[in-house]
C-alpha positions in Angstrom: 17.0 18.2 -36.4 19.1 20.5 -33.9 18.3 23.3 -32.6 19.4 26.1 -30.5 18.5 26.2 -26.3 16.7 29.0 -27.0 14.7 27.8 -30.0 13.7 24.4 -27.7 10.5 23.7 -25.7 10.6 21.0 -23.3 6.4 19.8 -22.9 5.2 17.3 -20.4 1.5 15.9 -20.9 -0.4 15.1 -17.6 -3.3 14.6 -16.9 -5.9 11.9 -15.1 -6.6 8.6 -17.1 -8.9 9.3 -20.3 -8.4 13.0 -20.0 -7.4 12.6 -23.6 -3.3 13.4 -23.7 -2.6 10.5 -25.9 -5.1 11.8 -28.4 -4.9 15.7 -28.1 -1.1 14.6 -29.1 -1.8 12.9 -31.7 -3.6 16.1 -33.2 -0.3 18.6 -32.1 2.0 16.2 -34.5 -0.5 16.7 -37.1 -0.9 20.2 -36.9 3.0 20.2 -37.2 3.5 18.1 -40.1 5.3 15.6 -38.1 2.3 13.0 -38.9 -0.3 12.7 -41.9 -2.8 11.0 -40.6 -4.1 10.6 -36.4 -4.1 7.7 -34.6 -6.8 6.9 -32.6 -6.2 5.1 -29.2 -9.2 2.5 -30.4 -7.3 1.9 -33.7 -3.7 1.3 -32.2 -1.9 3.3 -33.9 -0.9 6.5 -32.1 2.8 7.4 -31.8 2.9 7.7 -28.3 0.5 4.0 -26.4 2.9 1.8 -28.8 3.1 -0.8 -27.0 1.8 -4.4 -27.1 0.7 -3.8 -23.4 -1.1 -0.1 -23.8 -2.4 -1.4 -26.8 -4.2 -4.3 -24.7 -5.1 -2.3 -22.2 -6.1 1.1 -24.0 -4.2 3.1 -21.4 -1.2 4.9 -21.4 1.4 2.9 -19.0 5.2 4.2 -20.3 6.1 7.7 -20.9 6.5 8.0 -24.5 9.1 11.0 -25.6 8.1 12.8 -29.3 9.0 15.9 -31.1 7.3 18.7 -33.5 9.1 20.9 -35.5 7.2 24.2 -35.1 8.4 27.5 -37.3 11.7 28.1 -35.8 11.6 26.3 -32.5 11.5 22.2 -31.6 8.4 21.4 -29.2 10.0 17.9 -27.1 6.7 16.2 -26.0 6.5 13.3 -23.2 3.2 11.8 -22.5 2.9 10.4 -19.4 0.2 7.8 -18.0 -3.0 9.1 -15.9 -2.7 6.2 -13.2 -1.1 6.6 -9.7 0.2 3.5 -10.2 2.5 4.2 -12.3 3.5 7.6 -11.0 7.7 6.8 -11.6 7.4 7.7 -15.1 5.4 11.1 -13.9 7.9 12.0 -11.4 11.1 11.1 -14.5 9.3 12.9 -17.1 8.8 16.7 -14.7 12.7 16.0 -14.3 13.3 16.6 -17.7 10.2 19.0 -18.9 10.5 23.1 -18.8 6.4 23.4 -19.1 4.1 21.2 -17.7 0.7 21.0 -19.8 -2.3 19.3 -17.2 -4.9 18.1 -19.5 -9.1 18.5 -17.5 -11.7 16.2 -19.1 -14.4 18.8 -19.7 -17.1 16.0 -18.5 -15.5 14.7 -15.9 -13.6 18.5 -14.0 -11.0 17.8 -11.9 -10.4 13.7 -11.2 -7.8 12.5 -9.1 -5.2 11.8 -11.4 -4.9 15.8 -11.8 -4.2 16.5 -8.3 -1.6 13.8 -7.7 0.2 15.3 -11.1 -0.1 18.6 -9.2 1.6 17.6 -5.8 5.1 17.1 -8.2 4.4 20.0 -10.4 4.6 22.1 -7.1 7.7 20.2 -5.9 9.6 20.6 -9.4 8.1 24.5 -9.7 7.4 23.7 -13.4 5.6 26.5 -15.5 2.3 24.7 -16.2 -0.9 25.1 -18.8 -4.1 23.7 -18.1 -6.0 22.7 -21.0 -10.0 21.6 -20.7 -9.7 19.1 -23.1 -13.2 17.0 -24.9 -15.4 20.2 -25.3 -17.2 18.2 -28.0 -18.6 15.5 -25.2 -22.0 15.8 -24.2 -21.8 16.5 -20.7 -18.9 18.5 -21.1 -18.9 21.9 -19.0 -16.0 24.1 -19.1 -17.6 26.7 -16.4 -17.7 23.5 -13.9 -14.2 22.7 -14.9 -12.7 25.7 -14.9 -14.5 26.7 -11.2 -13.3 23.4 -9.9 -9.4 23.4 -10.7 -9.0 27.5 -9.5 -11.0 25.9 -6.0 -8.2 23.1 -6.0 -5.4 24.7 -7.9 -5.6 28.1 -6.9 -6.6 31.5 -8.5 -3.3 31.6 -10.6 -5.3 29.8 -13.1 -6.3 32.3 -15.6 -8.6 31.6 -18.7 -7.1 32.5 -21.9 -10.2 30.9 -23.9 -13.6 29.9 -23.1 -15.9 28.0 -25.9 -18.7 30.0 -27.5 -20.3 26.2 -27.8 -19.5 23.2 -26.3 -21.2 19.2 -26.5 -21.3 17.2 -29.7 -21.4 20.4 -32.2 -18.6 22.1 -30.6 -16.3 24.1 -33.2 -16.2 27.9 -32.0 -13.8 29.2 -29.3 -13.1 32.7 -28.0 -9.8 33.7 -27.3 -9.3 36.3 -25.1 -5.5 37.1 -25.7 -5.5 37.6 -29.4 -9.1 39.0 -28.8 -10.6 37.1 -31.9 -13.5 33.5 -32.3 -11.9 30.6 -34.0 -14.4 29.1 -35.8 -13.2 25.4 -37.0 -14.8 23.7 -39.7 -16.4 20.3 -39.1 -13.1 17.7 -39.5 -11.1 20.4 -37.3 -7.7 21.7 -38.6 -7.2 25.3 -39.1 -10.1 27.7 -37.8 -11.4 31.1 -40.1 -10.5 34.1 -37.2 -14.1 35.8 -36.8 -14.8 38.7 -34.6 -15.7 38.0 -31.2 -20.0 38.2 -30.8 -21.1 41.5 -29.6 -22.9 39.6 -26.9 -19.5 38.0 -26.0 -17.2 41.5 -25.8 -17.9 42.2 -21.8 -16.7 39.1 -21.0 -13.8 38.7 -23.8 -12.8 42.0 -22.3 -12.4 41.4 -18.8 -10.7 38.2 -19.4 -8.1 40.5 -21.6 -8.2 43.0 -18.4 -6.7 40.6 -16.4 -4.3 39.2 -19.1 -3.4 42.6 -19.6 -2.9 43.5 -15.8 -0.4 39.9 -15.6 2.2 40.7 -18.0 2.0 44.7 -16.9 3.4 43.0 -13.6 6.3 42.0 -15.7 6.8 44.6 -18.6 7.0 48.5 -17.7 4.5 50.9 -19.5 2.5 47.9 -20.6 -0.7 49.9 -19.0 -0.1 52.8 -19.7 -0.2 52.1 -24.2 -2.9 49.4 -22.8 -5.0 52.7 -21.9 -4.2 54.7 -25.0 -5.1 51.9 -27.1 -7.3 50.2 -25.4 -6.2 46.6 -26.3 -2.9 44.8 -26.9 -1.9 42.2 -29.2 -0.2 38.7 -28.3 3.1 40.2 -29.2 2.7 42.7 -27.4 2.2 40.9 -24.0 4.3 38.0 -25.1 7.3 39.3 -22.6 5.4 40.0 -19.5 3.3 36.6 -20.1 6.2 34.2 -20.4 7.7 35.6 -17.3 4.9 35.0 -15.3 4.4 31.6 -16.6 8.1 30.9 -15.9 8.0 32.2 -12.5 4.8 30.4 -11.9 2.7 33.5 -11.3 0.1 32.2 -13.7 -1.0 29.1 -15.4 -3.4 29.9 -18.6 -6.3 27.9 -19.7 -7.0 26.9 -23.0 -10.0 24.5 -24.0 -9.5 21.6 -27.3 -11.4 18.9 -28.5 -8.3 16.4 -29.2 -10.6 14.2 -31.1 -11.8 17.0 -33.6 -8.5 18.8 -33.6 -9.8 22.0 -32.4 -7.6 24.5 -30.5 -4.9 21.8 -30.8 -2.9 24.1 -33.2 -3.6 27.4 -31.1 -2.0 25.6 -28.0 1.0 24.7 -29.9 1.3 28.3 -31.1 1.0 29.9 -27.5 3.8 26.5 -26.4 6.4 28.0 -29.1 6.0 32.1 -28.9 5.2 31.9 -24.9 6.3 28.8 -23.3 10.2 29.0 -21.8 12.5 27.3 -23.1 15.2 25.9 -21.2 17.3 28.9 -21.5 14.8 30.1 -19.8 14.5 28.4 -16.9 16.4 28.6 -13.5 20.1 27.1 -12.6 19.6 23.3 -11.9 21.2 22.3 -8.6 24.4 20.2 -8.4 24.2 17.9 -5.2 27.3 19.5 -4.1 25.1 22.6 -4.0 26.6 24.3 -6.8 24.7 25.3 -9.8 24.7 25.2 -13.5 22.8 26.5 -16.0 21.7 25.5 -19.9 25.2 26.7 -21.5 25.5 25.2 -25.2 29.2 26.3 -24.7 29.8 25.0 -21.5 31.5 21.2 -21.1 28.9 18.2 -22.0 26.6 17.2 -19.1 23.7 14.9 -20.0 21.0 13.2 -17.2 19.5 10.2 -17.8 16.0 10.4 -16.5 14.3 7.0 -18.0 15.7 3.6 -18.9 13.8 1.3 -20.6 14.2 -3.0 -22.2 13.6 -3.3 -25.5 13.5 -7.0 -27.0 16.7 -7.2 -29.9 17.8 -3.9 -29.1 18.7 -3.7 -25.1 18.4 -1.2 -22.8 17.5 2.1 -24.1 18.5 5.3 -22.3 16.1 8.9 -22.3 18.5 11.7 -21.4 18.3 15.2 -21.2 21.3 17.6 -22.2 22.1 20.0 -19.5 25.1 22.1 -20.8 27.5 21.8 -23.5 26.6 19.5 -26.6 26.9 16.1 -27.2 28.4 14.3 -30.3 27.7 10.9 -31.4 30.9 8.9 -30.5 32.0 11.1 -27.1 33.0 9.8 -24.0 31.5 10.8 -20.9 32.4 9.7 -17.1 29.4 8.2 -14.8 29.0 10.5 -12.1 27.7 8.0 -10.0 29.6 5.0 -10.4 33.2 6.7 -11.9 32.6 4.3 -15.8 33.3 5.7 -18.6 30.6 5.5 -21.5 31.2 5.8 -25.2 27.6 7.7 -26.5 28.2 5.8 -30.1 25.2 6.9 -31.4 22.6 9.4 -30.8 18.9 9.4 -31.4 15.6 11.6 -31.0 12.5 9.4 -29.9 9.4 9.7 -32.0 7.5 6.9 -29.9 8.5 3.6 -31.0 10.6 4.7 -33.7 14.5 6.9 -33.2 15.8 9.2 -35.6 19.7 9.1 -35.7 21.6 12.2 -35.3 25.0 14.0 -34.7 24.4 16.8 -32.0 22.1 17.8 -29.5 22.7 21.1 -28.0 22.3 21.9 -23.7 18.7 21.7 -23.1 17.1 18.9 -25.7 16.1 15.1 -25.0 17.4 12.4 -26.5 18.2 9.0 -26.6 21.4 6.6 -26.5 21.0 2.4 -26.7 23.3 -0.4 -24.8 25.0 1.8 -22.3 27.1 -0.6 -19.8 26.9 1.5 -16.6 24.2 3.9 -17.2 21.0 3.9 -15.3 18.1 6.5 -14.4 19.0 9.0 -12.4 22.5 9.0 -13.5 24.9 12.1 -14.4 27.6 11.9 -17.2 29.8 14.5 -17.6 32.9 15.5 -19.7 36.0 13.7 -18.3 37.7 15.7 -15.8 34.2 17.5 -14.4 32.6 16.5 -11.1 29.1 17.4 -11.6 26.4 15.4 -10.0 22.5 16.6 -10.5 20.1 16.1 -7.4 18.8 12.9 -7.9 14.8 12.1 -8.2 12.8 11.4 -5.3 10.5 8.9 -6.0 7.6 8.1 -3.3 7.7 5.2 -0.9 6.0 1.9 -2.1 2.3 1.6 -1.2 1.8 -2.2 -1.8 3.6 -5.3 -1.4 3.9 -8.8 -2.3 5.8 -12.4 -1.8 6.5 -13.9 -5.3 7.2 -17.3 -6.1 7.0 -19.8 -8.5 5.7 -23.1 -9.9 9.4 -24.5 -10.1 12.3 -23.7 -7.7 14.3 -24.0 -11.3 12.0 -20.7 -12.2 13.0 -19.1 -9.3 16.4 -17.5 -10.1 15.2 -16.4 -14.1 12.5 -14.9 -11.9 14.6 -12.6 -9.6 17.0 -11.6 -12.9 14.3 -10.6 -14.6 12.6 -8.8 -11.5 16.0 -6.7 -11.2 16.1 -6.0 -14.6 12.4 -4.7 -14.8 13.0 -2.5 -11.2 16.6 -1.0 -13.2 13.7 1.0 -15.4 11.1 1.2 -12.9 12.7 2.9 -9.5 9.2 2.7 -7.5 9.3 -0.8 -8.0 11.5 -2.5 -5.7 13.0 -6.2 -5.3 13.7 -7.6 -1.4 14.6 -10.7 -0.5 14.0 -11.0 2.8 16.4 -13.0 5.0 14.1 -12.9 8.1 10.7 -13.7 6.5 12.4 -16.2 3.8 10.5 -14.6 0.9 11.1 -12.5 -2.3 9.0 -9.2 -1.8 7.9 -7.3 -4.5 6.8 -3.8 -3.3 5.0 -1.6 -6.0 2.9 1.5 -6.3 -0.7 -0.6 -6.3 -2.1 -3.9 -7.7 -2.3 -2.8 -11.6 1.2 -1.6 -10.7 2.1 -5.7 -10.0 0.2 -7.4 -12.2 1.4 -5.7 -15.2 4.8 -6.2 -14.2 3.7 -10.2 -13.6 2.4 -9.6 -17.3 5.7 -8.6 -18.9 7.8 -10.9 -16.8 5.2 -14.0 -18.3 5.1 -12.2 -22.0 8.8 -10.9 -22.7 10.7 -13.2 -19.9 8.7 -16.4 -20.0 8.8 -16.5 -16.2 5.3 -17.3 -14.7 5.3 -15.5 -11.0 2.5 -16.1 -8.4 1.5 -13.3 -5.9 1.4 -14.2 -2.0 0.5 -12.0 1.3 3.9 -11.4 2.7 4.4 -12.8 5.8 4.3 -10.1 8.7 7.3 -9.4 10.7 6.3 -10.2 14.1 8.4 -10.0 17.4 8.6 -11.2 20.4 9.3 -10.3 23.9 8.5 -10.8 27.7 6.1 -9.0 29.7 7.6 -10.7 33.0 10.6 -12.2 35.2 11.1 -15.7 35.1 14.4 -18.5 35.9 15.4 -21.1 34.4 18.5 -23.6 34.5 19.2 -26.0 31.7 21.6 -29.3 31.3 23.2 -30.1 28.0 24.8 -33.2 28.8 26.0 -36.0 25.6 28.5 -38.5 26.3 29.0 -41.0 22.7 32.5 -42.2 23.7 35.9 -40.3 23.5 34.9 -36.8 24.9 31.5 -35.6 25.7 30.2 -32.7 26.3 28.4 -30.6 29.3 27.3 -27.0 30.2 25.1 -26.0 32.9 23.2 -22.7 32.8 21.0 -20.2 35.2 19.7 -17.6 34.1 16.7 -14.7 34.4 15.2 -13.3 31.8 13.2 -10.0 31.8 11.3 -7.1 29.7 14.1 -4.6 29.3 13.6 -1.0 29.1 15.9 2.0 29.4 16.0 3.3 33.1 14.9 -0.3 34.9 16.2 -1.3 37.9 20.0 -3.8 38.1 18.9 -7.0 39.0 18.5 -7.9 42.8 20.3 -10.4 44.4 23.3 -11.1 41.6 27.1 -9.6 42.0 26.9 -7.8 38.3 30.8 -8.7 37.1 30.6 -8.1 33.2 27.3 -6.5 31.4 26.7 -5.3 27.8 23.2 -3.9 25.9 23.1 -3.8 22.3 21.1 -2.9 19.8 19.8 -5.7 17.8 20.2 -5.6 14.1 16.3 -5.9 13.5 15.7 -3.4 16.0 15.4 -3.1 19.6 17.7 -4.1 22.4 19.3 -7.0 24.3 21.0 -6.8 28.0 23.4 -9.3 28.8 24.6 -9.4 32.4 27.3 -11.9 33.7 26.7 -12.6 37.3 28.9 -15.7 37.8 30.8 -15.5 41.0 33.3 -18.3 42.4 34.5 -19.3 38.9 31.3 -21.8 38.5 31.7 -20.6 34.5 34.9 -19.8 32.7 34.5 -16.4 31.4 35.7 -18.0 27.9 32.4 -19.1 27.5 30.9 -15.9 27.5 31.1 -15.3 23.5 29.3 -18.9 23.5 26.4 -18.6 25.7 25.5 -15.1 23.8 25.6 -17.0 21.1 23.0 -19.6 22.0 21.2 -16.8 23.1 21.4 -15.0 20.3 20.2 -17.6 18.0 17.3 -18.5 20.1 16.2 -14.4 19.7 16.4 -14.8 16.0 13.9 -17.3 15.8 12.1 -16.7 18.9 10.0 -19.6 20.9 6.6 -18.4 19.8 6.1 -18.6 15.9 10.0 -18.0 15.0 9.8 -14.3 14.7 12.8 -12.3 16.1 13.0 -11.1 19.8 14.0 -8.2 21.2 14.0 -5.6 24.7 15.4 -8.8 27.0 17.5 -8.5 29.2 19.2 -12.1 30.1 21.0 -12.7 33.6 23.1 -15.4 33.6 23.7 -16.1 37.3 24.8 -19.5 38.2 26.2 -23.1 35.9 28.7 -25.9 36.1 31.0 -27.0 33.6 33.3 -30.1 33.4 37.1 -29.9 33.0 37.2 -32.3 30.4 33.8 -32.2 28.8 32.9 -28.2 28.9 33.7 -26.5 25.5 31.7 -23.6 23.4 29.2 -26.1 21.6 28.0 -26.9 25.0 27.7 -23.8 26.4 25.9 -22.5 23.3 23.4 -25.7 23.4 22.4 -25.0 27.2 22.0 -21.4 26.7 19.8 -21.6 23.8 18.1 -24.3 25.9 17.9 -22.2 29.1 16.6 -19.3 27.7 13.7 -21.1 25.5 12.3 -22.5 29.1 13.1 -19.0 30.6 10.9 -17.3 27.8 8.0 -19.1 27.8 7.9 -18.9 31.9 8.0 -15.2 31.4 4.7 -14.1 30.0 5.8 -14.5 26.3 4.2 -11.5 24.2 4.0 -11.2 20.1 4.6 -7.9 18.7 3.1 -6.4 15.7 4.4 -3.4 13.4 2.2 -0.4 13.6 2.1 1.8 10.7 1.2 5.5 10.5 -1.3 6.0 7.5 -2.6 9.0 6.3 -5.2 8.9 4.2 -7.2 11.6 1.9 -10.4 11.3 0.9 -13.9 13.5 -0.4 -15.8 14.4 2.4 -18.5 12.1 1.2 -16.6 9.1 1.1 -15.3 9.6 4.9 -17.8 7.4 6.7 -17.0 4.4 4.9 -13.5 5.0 4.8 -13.8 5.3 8.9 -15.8 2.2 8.8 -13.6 0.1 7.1 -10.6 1.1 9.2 -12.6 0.1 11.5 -13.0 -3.4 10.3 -8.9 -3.2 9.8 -8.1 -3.0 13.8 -7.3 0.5 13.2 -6.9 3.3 16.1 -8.2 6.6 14.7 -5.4 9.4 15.8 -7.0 12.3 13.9 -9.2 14.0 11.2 -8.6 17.5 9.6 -9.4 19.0 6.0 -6.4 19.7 3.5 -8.2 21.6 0.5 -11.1 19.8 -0.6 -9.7 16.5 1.0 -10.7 15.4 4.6 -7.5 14.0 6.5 -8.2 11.1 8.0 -5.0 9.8 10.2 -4.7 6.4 11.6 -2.4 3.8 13.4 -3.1 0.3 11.4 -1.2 -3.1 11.6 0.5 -3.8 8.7 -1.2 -7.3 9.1 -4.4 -6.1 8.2 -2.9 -3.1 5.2 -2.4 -6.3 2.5 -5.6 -5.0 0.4 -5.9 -1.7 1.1 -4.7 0.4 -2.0 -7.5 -1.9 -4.0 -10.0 -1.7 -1.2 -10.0 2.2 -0.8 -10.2 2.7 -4.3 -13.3 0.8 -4.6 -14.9 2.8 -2.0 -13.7 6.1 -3.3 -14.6 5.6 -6.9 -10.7 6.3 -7.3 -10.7 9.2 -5.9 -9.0 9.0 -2.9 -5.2 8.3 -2.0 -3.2 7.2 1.1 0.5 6.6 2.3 2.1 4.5 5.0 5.0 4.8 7.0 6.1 2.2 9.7 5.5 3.6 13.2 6.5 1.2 16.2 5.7 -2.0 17.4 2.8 -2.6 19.8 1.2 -5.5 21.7 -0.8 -8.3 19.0 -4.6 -8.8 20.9 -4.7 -12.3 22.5 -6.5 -13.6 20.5 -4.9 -13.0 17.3 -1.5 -14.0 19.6 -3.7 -17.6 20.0 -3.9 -18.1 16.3 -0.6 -16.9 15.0 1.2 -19.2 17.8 -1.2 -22.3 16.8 -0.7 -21.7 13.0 3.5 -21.6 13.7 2.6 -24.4 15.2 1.1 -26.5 12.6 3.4 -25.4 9.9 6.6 -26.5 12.3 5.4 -29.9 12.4 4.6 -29.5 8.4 8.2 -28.5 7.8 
């Protein structure tokens, strides 16, 4: 089952949802032997959607690893899922993949699936094929297609086939490289080579031309025995083609009908002689900088790139082998955390089912069960070696929820299993929040969440509900205001008493020192949820102990963590504490404390009290069609319109929003877009709430205060 660097191809599937990966797969294992009969998604029985939840929902949601054993070489496949939602297992699987094969639904051209996909094929610089997959559906229309990914993907996208027919009695292709019509018989299979139509030639030519004209870029004299014989074979090309592929100078385009299993066998052929392998490909860069580079003779490093639960087995981890070789029963130190890890036993994924084995050489995926430390986007390395690969970036969440449940009892199985389930998901993220007193879930959009509330209720028996989060308000002043406050408690034996003045103010860098107060003692700090506080001690004549100090900015302080208005922190005050009297006998820190906090609630609400909202900075893209209602339900969202520009075919629409009125917005834009828009967030700043939303937000703290 081994094989050589050189002898490996690394595949990963993309492609929007329904573009057909899953079932073009399932005809590139047949065509290698490595299945005897297809699966059909319908039927549930592919190797790749084998789970109980793709197999409810008919979609791919996992990445699913597979191999093919083609003549001399080993074809690793991943399929990956089509949604956006679940674009962790895209961004894991180009970590690992040396070609990158984006599958177009012939009917349906360029969706927007595709063009996330392509965002991290740019970022990893993978080698990538395009492949205009369901030429047998009626409305397919590979010109279409073809015109609309070079418009979005760029001219590097260079037929290598074209059909002769297309629709529901597809079977003939032309390929241009091998200059020959494949003409596949009606089950699909292996096609009878015919010559190419005389009516075809001029334009099987000039697609040749320009093949030819590619790898002459690459390979010297190429043109020159291209002119004295006027054509050149596959072979002959191979050199200056897989070059260009690998340096991303051109992506080829071949055109299949998964279904039939036509052109299936032809794409694995051009995958094995053309396709790099990981020999191939450039040094991978250590975090340190350094670089290394797939050496089968080099020390073992192996990444894991995908972890995964597995009822009565564990936790299952996908790793790639970057140099050296790895044995069953070696011992490898976790870059990351400094464990050690015995790999007992080694396995290559076939979907559901792992094939044990004694060796994989630098350059193959495999897998490895019930590692102790080992997570995704860990290094492990030969003991003594400090090698640490640049970690994957994975994109910031889009959506968020509060989770609860029925019974308080459910509530800690409920966060276990949450932390278990983000381990093998790293856009999926687990916050419990301290200020808003809530357990946040935030995912990569709804389907994202409610199939994780699906496998937490099916293989954790944990039932979660979903929430709004609660918004994290603050609170400041917008004027000056004094106030002087009397904690007084006598209850026999020692009492106690404190007596504050004090001013509070909107603080800002730059103001003014306060009038009319001799300054002795000041400090401004940065406040651990964000803005500031200024704390100026102005007693004169001893009225105060200065001991008291650390007490009265404590009673301030816990006041501004649960400010007056709906309980939401405060910040950018600045507190003057100017005048008080204190007892000899009854003055200690619980006093002080009491009549600060006291003080500076009257002071607070004298001063104009103002909530704050978080602003966040959203940027979304959108067809040109879809922008007026996009505009008009920003709108509707209290949204302030900062820009608009195109970005390809996109328009750009950029926007300041309240994060109050984002809860929706992933579902909401998709339903206006047809799906074919996308969007990110990033927080921005704080800015005044309108009164009248102030007005409601105060009156419903209210209500639930007195619930409480």
């Amino acid at each position: 089952m081994s094989a050589e660097t050189k002898n490996l191809r690394n595949v990963v599937m993309l492609g929007h949802s329904d573009s057909g990966k899953t079932t073009l797969i399932e005809a590139m294992l047949f065509e290698g032997g490595e299945i005897k009969r297809r699966g059909t998604v319908e039927t549930q029985n592919t190797v790749s959607d084998n789970t109980d939840l793709e197999h409810e929902k008919g979609k791919t949601i996992f990445s699913h690893q597979m191999f093919v054993n083609w003549r001399n070489n080993k074809i690793n496949i991943i399929d990956t899922p089509g949604f956006d939602d679940f674009v962790g297992e895209i961004v894991s699987s180009l970590k690992v993949a040396d070609t990158a094969v984006i599958v177009l639904n012939a009917a349906n051209g360029v969706e927007v699936g595709t063009e996330l996909v392509w965002e991290y094929v740019e970022k990893n610089h993978t080698p990538t094929i395009f492949v205009i997959n369901q030429m047998d559906h009626p409305k397919a229309d590979f010109e279409k297609t073809l015109e609309q990914a070079k418009e979005r993907f760029g001219p590097k996208l260079v037929p290598i086939q074209y059909p002769y027919n297309s629709g529901p009695h597809f079977n003939q292709i032309i390929d241009a490289l091998r200059m020959v019509m494949y003409e596949f018989p009606e089950n699909g299979g292996k096609p009878e080579k015919k010559p190419i139509p005389e009516s075809e030639m001029e334009k099987a030519n000039a697609m040749h031309n320009a093949l030819v004209e590619i790898a002459a870029e690459n390979e010297e004299g190429l043109m020159e025995k291209y002119f004295e014989e006027g054509n050149l074979s596959e072979e002959e090309l191979a050199k200056g083609i897989t070059i260009a592929i690998a340096n991303q100078q051109f992506f080829p385009v071949f055109v299949t009908s998964g279904l039939k299993d036509m052109g299936s066998g032809r794409l694995m052929g051009f995958i094995n002689d053309i396709a790099p392998s990981p020999a191939d490909r450039p040094a991978r860069k250590l975090e340190n900088g350094e670089e290394i580079t797939y050496d089968p003779n080099d020390k073992t490093t192996i990444f894991i790139y995908k972890t995964l639960s597995e009822p009565q087995v564990g936790m299952v981890s996908y790793f790639k082998v970057l140099t050296g070789k790895l044995k069953a029963g070696d011992e490898l130190v976790n870059a990351n955390n400094g464990e050690t890890e015995r790999i007992s036993q080694i396995f290559l994924a076939k979907g559901k089912d792992r094939i044990p084995v004694n060796e994989l050489v630098a350059g193959d995926l495999g897998a490895t069960v019930k590692l102790k430390y080992g997570h995704s986007n860990n290094t492990l390395n030969t003991k003594g070696l400090d090698r640490k690969i640049r970690p994957m970036e994975f994109p910031e969440s889009r959506i968020r929820k509060a989770v609860s449940t029925d019974s308080s009892a459910d509530m800690e199985k409920l966060v276990t299993a949450l932390n278990r389930i983000s381990e093998e998901d790293p856009t999926l993220r687990v916050e419990q929040s301290a200020e808003l007193k809530q357990t946040l879930l935030h995912g990569q959009g709804q389907l994202h969440l409610d199939l994780v509330k699906q496998r937490l209720q099916d293989e954790f028996g944990v039932k979660m509900n979903f929430s709004n989060p609660k918004i994290p308000y603050r609170e400041t002043i917008t004027s000056k205001a004094d106030a002087d406050y009397r904690h007084k408690k006598q209850s026999g034996g020692a009492g106690q008493f404190g007596e504050i003045h004090m001013r509070v103010e909107n603080f800002y860098e730059g103001m003014e020192e306060p009038t009319g107060m001799s300054i002795r003692q000041k400090e401004i700090e940065d406040l651990p949820w964000g803005g500031k506080l200024a704390f100026y001690w102005c007693i004169v004549g001893g009225a105060i102990d200065n001991r008291y100090i650390g007490a009265i900015k404590k009673g301030i302080m816990q006041q501004m963590k649960e400010g007056p208005l709906t309980g939401s922190h405060c910040q950018n005050i600045r507190v003057s504490v100017y005048d008080g009297k204190m007892h000899s006998v009854d003055s200690n820190d619980i006093s002080f404390q009491l009549a600060a906090s006291g003080a500076f609630k009257t002071a607070f609400h004298l001063a104009k009290p103002q909530l704050l909202e978080p602003m966040y900075a959203v940027e979304i893209l959108c067809p040109d069609e879809d922008t007026g209602d996009v505009m008009g339900d920003l709108q509707t969202r209290r949204a302030v319109i900062s820009g608009m520009d195109s970005e390809g075919h996109y328009q750009k629409i950029l926007a300041n929003v309240p994060l109050a009125e984002m809860h929706d917005y992933g579902s909401t834009l998709r339903s206006i877009t047809g799906g074919r828009a996308k969007f990110k967030m990033k927080f921005s700043d704080y800015q005044l709430v309108p009164p009248n939303v102030q007005q409601e937000l105060v009156k419903q703290h209210a209500v639930e205060s007195v619930e409480v």
